[in-house]
C-alpha positions in Angstrom: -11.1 -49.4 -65.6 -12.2 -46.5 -67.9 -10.3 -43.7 -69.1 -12.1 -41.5 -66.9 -12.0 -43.1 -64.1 -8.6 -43.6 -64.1 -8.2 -39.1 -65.3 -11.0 -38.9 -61.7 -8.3 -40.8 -59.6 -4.7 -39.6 -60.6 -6.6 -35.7 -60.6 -7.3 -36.8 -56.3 -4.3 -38.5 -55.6 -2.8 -34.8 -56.9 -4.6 -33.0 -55.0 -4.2 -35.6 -51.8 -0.4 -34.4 -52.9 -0.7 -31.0 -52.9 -2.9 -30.7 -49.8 -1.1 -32.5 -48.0 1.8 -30.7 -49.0 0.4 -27.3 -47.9 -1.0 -28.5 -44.7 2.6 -29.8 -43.7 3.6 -26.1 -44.7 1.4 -24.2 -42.9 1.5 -26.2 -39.7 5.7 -26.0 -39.8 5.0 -22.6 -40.5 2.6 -22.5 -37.5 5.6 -23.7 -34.9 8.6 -21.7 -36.7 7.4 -18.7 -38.5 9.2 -18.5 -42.1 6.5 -17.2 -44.6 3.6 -15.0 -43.5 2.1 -15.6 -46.2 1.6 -19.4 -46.3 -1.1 -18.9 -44.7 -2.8 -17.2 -47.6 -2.8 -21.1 -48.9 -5.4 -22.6 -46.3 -8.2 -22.1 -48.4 -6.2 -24.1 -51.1 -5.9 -26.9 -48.8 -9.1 -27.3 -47.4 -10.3 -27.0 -51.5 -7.6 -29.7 -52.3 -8.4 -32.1 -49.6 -12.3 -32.3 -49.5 -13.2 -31.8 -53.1 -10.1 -32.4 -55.0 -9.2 -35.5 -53.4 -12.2 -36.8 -51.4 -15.2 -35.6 -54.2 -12.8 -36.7 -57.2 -11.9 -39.7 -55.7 -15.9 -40.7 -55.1 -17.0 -39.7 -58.7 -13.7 -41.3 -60.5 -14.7 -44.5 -58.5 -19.0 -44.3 -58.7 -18.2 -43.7 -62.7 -16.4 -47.0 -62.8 -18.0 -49.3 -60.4 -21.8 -48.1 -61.1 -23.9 -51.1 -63.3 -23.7 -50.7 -67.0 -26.0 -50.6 -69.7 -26.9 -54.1 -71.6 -27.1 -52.3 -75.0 -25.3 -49.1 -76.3 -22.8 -47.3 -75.0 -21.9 -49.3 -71.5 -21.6 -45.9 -68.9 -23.8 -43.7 -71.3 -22.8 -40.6 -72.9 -19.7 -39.2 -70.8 -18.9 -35.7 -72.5 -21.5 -34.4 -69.8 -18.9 -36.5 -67.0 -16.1 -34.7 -68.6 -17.5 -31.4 -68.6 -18.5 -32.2 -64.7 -14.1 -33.2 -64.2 -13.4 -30.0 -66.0 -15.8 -27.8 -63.9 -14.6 -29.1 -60.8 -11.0 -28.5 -61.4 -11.7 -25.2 -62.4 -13.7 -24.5 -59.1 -10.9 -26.1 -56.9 -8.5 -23.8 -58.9 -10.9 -20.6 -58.6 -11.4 -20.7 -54.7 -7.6 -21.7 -54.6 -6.2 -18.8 -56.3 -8.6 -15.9 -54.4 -6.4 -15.5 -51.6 -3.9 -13.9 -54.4 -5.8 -11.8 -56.1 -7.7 -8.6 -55.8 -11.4 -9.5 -57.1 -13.5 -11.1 -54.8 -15.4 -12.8 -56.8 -13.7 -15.6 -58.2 -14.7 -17.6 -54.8 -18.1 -17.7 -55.6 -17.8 -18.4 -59.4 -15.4 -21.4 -58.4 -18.1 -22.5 -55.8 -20.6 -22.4 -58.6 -18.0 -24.4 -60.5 -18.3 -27.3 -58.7 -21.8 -27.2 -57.3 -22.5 -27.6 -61.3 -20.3 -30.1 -61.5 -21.3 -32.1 -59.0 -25.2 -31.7 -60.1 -24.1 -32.6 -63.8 -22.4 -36.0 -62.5 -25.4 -36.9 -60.5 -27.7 -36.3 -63.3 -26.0 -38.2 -65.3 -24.8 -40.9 -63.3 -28.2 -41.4 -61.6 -30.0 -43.3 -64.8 -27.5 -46.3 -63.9 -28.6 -46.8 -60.5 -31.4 -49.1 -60.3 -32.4 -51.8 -58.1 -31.2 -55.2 -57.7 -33.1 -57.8 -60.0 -34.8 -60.7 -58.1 
């Protein structure tokens, strides 16, 4: 399995971690009040749960199990997929930490984050999907 395949997957299962851990939180929180403000972190758990661990998940997998090339590099030039892993775990960490600050802003710049990111991995992913020979 490739290097960043295998960065892709231990990044979800992270998230899956930390979602998970702050749904658990928030829904204890729900039956016994302790912190009013845990629930500042639903935003962070939707984010870590659908794109950190589902979307990462995908991408970490499609990156690995997509059809090589026959000559060159075998999966293509991957600075651009690295650039895509670095914007999306900058947009999961800009629409997390909004709820705690006093901009507004930083929502939508994270959101543009991973919309980019997303568009750079299918750009570059999409020239190694081709049909089936025969």
């Amino acid at each position: 399995m490739p290097r960043l395949s295998v960065l892709f997957i231990r990044l979800s299962f992270l998230h899956l971690a930390s979602g998970l851990t702050i749904g658990g939180l928030i829904l204890a929180d729900k039956g016994f009040p302790f912190l009013p403000w845990l629930w500042n972190l639903l935003p962070a758990h939707m984010e870590f749960l659908l794109l950190g661990w589902m979307a990462q998940l995908a991408m970490g997998v499609a990156f690995w199990i997509l059809p090589r090339f026959k000559s060159g590099l075998p999966r293509g030039h991957e600075r651009p997929i690295w650039v895509s892993l670095l914007f999306l775990n900058a947009g999961i960490l800009l629409v997390s930490v909004q709820p705690f600050l006093p901009f507004g802003r930083l929502a939508f710049a994270g959101r543009i984050l991973e919309v980019s990111a997303v568009v750079l991995y299918a750009a570059f992913s999409w020239r190694r999907v081709r049909p089936t020979q025969g």
